[in-house]
N, CA, C and O atoms as a MOPAC input file, in Angstrom:
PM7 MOZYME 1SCF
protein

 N     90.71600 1   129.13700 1    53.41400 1
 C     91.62900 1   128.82900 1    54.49600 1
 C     92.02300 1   130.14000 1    55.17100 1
 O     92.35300 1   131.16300 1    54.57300 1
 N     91.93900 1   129.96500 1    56.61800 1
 C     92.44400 1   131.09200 1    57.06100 1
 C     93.92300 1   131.76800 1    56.81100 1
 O     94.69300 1   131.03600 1    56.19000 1
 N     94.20900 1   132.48200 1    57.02700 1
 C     95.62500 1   133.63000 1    56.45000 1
 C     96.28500 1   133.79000 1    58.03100 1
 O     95.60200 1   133.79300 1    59.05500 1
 N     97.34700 1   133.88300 1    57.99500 1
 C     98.22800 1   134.24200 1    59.47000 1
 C     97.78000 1   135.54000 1    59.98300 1
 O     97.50200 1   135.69400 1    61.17300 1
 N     97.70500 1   136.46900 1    59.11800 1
 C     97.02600 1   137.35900 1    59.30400 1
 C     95.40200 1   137.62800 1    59.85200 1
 O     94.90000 1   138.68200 1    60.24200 1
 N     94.89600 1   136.49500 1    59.74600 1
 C     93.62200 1   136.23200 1    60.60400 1
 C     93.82800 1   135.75800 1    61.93300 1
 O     92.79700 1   135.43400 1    62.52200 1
 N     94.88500 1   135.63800 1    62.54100 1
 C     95.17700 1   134.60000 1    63.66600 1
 C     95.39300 1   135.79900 1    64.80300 1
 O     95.92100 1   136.90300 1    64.67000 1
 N     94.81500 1   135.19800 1    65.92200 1
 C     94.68400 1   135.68500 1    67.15400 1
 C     96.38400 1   135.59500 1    67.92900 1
 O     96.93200 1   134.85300 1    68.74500 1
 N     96.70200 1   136.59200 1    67.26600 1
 C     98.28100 1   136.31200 1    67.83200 1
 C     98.81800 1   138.17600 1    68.05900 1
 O     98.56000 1   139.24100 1    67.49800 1
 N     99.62200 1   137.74300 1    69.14400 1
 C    100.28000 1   139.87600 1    69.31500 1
 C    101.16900 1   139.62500 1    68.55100 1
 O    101.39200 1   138.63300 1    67.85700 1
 N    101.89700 1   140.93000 1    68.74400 1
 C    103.19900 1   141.25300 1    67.74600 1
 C    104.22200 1   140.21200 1    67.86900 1
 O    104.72000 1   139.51600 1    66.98300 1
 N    104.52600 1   140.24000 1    69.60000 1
 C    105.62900 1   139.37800 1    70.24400 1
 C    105.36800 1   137.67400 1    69.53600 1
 O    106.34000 1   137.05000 1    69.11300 1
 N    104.02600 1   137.11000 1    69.49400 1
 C    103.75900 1   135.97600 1    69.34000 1
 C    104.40700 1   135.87700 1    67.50200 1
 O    105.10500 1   135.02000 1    66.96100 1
 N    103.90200 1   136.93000 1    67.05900 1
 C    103.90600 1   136.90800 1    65.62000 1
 C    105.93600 1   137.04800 1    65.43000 1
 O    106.45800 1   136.13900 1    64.78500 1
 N    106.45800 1   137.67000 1    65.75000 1
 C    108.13900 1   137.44900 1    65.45600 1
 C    108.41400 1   136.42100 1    66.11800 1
 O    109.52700 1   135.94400 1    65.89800 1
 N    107.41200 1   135.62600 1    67.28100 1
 C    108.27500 1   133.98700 1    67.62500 1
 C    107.91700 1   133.03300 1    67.00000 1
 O    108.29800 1   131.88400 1    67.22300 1
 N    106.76700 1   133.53100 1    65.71800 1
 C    106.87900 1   132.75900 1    65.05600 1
 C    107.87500 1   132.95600 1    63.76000 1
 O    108.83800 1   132.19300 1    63.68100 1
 N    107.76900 1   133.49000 1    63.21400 1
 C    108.87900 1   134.23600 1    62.32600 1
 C    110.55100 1   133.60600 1    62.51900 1
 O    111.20600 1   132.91500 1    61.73900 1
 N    110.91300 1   134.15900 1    63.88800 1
 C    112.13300 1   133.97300 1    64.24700 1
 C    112.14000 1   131.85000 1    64.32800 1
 O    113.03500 1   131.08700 1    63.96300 1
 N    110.95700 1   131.56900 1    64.86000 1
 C    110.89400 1   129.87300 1    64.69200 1
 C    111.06400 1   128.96600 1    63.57800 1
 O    111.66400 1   127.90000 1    63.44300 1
 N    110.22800 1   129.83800 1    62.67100 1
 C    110.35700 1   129.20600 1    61.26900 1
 C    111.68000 1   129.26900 1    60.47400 1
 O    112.18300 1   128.34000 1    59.84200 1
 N    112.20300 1   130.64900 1    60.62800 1
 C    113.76700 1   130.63600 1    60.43100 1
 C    114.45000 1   129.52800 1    61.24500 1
 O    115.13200 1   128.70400 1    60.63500 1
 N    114.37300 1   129.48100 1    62.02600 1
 C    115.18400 1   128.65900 1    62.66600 1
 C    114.72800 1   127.17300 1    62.43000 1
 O    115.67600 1   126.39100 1    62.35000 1
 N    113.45300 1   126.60500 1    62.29800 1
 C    113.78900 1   124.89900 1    61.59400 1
 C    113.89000 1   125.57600 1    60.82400 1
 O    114.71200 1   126.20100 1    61.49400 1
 N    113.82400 1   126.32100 1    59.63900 1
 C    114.56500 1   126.08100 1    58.20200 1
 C    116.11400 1   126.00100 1    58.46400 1
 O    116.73800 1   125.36000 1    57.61800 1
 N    116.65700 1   126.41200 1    59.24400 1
 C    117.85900 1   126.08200 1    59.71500 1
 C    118.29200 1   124.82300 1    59.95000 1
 O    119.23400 1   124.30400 1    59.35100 1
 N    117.44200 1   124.14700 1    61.06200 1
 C    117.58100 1   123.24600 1    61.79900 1
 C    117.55500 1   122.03300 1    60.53400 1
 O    118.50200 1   121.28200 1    60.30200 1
 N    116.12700 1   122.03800 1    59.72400 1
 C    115.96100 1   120.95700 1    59.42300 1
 C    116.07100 1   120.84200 1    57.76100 1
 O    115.76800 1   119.76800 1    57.24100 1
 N    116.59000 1   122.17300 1    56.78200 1
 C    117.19500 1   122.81400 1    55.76700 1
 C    116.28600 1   121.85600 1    54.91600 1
 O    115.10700 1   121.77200 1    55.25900 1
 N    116.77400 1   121.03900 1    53.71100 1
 C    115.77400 1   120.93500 1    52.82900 1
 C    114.34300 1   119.80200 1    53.30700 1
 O    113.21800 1   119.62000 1    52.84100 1
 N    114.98900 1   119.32200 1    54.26900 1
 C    113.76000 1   118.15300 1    54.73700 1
 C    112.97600 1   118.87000 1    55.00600 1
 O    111.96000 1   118.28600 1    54.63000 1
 N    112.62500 1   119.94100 1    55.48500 1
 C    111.50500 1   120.74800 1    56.26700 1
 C    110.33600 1   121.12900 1    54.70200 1
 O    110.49000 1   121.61600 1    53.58200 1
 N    109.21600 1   120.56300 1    55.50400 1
 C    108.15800 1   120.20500 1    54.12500 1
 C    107.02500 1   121.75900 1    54.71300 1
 O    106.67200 1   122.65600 1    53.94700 1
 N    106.73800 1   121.69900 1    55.90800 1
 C    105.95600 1   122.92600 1    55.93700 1
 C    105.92700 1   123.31200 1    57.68000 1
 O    106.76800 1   122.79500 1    58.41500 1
 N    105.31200 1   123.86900 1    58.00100 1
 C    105.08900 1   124.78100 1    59.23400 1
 C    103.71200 1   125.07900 1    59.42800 1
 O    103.47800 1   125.86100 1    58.50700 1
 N    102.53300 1   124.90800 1    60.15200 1
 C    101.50500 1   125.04400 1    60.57900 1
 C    100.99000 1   125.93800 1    61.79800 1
 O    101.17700 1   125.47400 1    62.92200 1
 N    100.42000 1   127.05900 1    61.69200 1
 C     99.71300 1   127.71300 1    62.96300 1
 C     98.54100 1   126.55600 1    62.84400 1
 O     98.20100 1   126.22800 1    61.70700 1
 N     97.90400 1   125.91900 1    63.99500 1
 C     97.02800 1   125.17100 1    64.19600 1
 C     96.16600 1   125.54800 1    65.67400 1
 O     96.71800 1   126.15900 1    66.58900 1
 N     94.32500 1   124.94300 1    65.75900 1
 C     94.10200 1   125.39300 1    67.13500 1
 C     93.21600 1   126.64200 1    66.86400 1
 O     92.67000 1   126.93500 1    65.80000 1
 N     93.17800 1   127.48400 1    68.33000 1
 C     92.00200 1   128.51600 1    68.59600 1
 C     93.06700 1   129.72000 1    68.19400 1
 O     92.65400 1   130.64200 1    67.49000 1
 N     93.97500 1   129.70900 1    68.49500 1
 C     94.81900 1   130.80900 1    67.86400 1
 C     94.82000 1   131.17200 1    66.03400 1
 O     94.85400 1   132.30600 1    65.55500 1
 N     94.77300 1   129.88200 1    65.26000 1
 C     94.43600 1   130.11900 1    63.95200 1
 C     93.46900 1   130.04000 1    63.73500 1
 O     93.24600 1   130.23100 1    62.53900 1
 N     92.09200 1   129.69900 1    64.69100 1
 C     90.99500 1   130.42400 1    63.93800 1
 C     90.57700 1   131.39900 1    64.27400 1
 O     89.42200 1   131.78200 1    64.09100 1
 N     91.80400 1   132.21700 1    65.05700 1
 C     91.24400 1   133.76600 1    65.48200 1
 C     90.99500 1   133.96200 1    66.73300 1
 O     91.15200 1   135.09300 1    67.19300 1
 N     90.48700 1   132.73800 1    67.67100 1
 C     89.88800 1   133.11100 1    68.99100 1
 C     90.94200 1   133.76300 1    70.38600 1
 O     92.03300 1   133.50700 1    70.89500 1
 N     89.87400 1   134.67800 1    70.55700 1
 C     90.49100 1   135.20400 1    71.73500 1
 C     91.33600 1   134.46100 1    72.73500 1
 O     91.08300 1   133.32900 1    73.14700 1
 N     92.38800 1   135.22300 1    73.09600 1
 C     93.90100 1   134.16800 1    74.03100 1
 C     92.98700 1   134.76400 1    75.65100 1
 O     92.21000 1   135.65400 1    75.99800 1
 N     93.73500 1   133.56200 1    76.24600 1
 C     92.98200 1   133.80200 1    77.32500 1
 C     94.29500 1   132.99600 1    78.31200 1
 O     95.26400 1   132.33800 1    77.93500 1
 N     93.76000 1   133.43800 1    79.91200 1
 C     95.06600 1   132.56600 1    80.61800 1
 C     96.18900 1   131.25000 1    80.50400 1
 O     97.14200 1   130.82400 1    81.15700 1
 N     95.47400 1   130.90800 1    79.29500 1
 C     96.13500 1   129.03300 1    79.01100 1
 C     96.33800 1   128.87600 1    77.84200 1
 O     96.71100 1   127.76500 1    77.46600 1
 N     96.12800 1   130.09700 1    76.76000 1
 C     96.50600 1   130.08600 1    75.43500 1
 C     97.61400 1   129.51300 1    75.82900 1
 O     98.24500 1   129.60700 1    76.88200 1
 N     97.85900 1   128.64100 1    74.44900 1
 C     99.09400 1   128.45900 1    73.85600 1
 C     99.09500 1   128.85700 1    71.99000 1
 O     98.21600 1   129.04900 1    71.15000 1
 N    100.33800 1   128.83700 1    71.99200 1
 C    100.21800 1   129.14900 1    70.39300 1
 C    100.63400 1   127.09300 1    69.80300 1
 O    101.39800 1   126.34700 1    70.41400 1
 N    100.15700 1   126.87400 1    69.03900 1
 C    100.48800 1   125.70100 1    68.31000 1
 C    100.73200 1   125.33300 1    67.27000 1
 O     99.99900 1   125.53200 1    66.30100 1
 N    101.94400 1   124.64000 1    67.22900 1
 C    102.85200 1   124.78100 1    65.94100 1
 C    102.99200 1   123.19700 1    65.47300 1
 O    103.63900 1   122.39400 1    66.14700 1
 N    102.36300 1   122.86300 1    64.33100 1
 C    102.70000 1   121.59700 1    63.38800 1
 C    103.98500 1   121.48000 1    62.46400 1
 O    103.64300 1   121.78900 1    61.32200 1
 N    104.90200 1   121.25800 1    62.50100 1
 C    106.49300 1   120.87900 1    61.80700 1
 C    106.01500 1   119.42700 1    61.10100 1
 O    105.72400 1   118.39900 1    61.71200 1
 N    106.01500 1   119.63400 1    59.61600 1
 C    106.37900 1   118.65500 1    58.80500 1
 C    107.37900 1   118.40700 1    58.18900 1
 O    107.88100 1   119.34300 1    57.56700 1
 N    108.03100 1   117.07600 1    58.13300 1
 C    109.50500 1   116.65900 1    56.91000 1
 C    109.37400 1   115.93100 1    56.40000 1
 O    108.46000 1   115.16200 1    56.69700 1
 N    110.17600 1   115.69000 1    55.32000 1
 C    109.94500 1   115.41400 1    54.41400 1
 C    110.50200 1   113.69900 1    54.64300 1
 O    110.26300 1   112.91200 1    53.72700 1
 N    110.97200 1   113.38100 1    55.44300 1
 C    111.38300 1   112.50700 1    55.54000 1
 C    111.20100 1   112.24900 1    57.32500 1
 O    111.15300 1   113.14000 1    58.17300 1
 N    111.13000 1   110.89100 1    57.53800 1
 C    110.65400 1   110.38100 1    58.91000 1
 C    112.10300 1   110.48600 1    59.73800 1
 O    113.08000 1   109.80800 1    59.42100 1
 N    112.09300 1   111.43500 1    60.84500 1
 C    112.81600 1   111.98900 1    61.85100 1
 C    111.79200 1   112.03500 1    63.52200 1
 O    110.58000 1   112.15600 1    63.70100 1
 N    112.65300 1   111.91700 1    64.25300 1
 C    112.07900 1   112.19400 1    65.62800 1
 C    111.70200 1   113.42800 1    65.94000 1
 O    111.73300 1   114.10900 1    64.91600 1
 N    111.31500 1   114.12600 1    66.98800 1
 C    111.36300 1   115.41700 1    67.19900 1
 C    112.08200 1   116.02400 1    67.95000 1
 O    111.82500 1   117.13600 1    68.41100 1
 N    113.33200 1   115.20200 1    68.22300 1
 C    114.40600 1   115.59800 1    69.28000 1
 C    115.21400 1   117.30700 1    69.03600 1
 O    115.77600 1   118.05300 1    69.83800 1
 N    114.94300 1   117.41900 1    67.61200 1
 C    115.60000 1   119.01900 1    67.67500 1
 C    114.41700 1   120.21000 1    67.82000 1
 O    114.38400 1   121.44000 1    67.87000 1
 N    113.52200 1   119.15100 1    67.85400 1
 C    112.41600 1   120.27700 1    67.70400 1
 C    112.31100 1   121.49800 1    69.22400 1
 O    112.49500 1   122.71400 1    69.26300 1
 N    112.07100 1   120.85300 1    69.93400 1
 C    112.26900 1   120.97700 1    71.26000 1
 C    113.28000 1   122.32900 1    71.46800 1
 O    112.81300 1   123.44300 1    71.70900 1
 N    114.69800 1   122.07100 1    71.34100 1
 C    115.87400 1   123.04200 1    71.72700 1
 C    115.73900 1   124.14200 1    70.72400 1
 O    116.24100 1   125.22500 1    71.02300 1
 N    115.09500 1   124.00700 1    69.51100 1
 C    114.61100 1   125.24500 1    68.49400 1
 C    113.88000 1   126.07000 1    69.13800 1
 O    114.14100 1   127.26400 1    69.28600 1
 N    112.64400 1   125.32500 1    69.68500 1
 C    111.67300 1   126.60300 1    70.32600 1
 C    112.02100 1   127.36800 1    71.96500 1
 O    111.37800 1   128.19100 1    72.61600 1
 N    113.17400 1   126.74500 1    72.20200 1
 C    113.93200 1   126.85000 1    73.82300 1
 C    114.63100 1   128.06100 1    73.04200 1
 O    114.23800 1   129.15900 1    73.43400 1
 N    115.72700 1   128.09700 1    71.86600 1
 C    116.45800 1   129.10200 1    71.19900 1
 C    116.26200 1   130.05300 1    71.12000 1
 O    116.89900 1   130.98100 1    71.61900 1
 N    114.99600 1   130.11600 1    70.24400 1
 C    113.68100 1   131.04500 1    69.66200 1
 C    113.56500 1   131.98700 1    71.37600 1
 O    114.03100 1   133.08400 1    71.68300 1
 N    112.93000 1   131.21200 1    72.01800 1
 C    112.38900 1   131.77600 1    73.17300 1
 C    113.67100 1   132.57400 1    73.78600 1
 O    113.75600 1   133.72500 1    74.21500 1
 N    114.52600 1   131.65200 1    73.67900 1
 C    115.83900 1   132.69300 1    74.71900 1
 C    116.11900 1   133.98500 1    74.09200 1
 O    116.22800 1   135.07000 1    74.66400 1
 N    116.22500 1   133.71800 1    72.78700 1
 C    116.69400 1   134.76500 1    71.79700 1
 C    116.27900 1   136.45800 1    71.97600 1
 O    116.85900 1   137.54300 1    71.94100 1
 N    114.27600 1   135.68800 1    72.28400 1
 C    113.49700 1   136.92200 1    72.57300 1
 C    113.11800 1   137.00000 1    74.22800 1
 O    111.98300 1   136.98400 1    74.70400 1
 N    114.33500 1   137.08300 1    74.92300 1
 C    114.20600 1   137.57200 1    76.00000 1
 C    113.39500 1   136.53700 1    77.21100 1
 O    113.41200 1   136.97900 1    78.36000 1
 N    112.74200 1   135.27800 1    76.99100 1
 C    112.13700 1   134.61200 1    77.40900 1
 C    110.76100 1   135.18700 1    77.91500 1
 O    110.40800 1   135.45300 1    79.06400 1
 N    110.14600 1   135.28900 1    76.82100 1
 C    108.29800 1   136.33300 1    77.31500 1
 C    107.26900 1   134.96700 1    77.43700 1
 O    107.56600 1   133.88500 1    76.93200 1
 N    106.24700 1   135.16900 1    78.05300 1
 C    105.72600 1   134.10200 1    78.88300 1
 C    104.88700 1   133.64700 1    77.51000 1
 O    103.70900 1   134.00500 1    77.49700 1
 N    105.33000 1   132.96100 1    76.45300 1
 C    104.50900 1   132.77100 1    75.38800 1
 C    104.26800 1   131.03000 1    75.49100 1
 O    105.29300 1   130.35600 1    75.59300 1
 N    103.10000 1   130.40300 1    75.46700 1
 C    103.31300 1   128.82800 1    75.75200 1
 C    103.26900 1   128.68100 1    74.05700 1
 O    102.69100 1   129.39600 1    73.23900 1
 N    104.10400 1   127.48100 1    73.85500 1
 C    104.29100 1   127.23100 1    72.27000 1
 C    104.00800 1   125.83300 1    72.74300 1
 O    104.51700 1   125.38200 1    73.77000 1
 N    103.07800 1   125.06800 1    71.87600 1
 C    103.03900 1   123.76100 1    72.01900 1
 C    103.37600 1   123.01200 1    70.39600 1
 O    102.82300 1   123.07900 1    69.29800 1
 N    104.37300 1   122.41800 1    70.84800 1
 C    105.47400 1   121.94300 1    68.97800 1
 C    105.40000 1   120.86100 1    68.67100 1
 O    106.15300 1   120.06300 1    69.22900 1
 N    104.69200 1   120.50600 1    67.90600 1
 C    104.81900 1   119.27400 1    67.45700 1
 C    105.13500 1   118.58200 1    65.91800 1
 O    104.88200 1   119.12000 1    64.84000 1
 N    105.65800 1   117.45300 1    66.09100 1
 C    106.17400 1   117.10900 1    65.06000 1
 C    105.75300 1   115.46300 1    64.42900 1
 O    106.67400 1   114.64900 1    64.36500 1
 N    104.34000 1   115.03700 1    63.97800 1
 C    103.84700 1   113.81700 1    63.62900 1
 C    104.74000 1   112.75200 1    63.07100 1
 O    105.56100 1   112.96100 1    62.17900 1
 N    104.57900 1   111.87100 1    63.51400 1
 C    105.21800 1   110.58800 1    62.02000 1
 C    104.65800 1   111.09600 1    60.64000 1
 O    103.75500 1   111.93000 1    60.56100 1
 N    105.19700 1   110.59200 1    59.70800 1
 C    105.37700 1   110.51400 1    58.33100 1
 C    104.05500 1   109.71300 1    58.35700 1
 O    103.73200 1   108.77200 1    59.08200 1
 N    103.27900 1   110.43300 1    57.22400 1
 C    101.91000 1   110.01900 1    56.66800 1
 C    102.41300 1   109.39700 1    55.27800 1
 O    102.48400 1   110.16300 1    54.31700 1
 N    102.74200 1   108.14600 1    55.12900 1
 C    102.46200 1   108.14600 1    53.68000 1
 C    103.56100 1   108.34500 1    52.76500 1
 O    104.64200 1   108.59000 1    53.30000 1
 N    103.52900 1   108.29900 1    51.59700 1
 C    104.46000 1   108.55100 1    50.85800 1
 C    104.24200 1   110.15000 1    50.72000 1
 O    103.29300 1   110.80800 1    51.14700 1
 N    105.57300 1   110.67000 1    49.88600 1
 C    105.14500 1   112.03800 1    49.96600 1
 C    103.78700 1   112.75200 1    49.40300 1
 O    103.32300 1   113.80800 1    49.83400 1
 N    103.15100 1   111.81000 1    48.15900 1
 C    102.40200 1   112.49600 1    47.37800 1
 C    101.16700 1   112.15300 1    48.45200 1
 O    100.39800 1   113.05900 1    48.77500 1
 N    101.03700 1   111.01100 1    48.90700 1
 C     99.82800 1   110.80900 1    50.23300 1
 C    100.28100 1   111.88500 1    51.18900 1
 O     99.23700 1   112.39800 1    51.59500 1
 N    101.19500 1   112.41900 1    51.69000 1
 C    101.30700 1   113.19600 1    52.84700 1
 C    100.46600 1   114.49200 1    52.38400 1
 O     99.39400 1   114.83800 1    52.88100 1
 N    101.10200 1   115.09500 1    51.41600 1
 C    100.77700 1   116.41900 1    50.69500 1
 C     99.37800 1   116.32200 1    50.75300 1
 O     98.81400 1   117.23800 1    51.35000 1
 N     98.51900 1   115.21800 1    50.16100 1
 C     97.03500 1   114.61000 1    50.08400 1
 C     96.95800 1   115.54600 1    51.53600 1
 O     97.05400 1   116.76600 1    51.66500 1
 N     96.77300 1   114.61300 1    52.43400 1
 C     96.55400 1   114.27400 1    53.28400 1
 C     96.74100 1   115.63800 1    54.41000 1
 O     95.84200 1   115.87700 1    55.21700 1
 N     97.61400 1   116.22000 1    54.37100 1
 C     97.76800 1   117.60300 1    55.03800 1
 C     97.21600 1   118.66400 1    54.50000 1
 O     96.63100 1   119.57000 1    55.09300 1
 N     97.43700 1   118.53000 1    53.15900 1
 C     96.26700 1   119.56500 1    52.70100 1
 C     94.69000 1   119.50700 1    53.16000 1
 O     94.01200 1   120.39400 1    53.67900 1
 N     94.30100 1   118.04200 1    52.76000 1
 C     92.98800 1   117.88200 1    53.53200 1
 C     92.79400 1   118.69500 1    54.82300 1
 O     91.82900 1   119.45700 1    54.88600 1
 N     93.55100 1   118.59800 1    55.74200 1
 C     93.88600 1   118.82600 1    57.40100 1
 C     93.77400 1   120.37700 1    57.12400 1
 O     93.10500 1   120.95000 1    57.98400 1
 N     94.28800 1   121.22000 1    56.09200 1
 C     94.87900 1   122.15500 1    56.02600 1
 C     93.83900 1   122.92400 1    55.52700 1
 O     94.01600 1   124.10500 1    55.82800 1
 N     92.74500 1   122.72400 1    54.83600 1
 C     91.86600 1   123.42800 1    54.40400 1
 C     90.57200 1   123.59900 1    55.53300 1
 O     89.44100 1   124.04400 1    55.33700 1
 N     91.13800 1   123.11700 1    56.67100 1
 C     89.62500 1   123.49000 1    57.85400 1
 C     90.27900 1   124.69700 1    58.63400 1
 O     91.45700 1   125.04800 1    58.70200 1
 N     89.16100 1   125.20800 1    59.18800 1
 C     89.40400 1   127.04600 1    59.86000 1
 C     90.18900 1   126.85000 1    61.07700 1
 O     90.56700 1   127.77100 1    61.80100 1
 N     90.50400 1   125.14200 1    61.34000 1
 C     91.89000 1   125.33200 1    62.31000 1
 C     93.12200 1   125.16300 1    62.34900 1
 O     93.79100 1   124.74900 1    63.29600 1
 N     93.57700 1   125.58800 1    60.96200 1
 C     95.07800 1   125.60200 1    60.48400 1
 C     95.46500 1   126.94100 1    59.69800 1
 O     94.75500 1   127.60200 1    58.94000 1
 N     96.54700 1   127.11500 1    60.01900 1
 C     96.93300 1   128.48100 1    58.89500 1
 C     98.18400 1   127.98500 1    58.52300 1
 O     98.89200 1   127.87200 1    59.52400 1
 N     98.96300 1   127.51400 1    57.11000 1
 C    100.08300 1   127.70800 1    56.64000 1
 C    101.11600 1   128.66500 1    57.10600 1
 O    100.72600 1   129.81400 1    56.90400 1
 N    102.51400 1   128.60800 1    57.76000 1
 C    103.30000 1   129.14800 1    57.94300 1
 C    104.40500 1   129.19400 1    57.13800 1
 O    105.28300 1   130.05200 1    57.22900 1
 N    104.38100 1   128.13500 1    56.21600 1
 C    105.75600 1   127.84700 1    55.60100 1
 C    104.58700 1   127.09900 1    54.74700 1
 O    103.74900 1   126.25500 1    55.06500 1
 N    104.93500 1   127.87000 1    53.34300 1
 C    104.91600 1   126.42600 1    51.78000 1
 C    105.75300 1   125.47300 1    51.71300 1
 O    106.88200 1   125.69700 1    52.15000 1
 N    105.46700 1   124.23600 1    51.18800 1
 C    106.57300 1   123.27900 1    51.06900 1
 C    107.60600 1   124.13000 1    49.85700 1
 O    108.82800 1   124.20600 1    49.98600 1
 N    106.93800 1   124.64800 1    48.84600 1
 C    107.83300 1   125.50600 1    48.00400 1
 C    108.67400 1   126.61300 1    48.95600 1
 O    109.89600 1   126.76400 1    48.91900 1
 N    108.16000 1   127.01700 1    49.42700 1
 C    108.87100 1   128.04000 1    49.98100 1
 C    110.07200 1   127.63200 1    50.96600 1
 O    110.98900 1   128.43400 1    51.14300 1
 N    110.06300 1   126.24000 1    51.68000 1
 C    111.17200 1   125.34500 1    52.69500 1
 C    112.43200 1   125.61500 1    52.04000 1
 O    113.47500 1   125.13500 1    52.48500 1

């Protein structure tokens, strides 16, 4: 599996993610199951006029994505508002938890995902 450290991301991209992940662990405290770099950015490929960076938010429990949204607006204000496109998303609930875990891991072991957050680590 690729490493964050393999990901086609600058410095600036790399603390909005940082500063993001702090912040749902904030937002969404023990429900928050993991965090995903996903896309051409985690498998390394060169950013180009329409990059976006793309971010998968899992919980642990079935929620909307209504806070998701004003987190990455936060994030962004925080750092000055730099022209970074973040595209955030947040799926329905797969399953029971032990099917989700299944099931994202599956997702999680192809060269277009990188772990941002362990569920241990939430």
């Amino acid at each position: 599996m690729p490493s964050v450290a393999d990901a086609a991301l600058d410095q600036q991209e790399r603390e909005l993610l940082d500063r993001l992940v702090a912040e749902l662990r904030r937002v969404y405290g023990d429900d928050l199951d993991g965090v995903w770099l996903y896309g051409s950015r985690a498998r390394g490929e060169r950013m180009h006029d329409e990059s976006d960076v793309d971010v998968l938010v899992v919980t642990r429990s079935a929620r909307d994505d209504k806070p998701l949204i004003p987190a990455v607006w936060r994030v962004l204000e925080a750092l000055g508002n730099p022209r970074i496109y973040v595209d955030a998303r947040q799926p329905p609930l797969i399953g029971s938890p032990p099917e989700r875990s299944s099931s994202l891991g599956a997702r999680a072991t192809t060269d277009d995902s990188t772990e941002l957050v362990t569920p241990a680590a939430c």
